[in-house]
N, C-alpha and C positions, 0 to 999 in steps of 0.2 A: 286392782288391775282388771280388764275387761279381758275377754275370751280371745278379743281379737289382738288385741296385743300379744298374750302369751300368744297364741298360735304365731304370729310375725316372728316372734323370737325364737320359736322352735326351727319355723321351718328356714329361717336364716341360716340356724347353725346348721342344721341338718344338710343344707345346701354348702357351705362353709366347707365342711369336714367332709364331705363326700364329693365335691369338687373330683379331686385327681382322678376316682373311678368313674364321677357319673360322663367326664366329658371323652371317657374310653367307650363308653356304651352307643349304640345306634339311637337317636331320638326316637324314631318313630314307634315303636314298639315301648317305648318309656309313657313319650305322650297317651297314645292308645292305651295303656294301663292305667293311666290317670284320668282318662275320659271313661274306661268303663268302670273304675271302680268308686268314681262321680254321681255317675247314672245308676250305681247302687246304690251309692247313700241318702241321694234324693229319694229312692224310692223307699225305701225301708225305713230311714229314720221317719220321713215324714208318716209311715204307719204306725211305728214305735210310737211317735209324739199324740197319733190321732187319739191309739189304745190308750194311752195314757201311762207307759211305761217309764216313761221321763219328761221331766219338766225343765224349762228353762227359766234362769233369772230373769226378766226383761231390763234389769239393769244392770247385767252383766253383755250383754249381747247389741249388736246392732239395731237389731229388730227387721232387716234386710232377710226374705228367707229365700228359697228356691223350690218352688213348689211349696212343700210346708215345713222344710229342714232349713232352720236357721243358717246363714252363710259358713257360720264357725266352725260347725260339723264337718265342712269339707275338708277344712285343715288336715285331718287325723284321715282321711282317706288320700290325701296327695302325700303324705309323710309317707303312709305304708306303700302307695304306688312306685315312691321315689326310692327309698327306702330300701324295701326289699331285693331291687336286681341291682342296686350296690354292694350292699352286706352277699349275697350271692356270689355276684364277683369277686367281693373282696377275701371271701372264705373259701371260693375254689383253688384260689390260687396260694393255700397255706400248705403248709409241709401235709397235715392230714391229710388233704385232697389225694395229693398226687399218690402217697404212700396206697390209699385206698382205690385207685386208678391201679398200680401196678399191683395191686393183690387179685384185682378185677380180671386181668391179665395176663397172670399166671396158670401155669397149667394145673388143671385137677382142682381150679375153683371152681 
């Protein structure tokens, strides 16, 4: 199986299962995290890959890069972008939250 398939599969589900919260959230500010933390991975992996920190299969991969970070690497930074202000939402809204919201609240905290 090539990189780019897992990554299809991941981010499927991940979009799948986080449906109900992600279409509660405002896009823009989702998008915008997903464009900067794009424009990080372009720029770091592709230093990572220059130093020679990690190497790529080329017959795992596309061979498509951007800048010099293989397209596949983006996957794992649209996962985290998407990602995180679901799990965020979906964890503010647990019994912990609120309990810790009203200890926040009380007097002589």
């Amino acid at each position: 199986m090539t990189n780019i398939v897992l990554n299809a599969i991941v981010l499927a589900v991940l979009l799948a299962v986080s449906w109900p919260v992600l279409r509660r959230l405002r896009g823009g500010p989702v998008l915008g995290a997903v464009a900067f933390v794009c424009v990080l991975t372009a720029v770091f992996d592709t230093l990572m890959i220059e130093v020679g920190l990690y190497v790529f299969d080329p017959d795992k991969i596309l061979g498509v890069h951007v800048w010099g970070a293989p397209l596949e690497d983006f996957a794992y930074a649209i996962a985290a972008a998407v990602g995180m202000p679901v799990l965020w939402t979906a964890l503010g809204r647990t019994r912990w939250g609120s309990r810790r919201a009203a200890e926040e609240d009380a007097p002589g905290a």
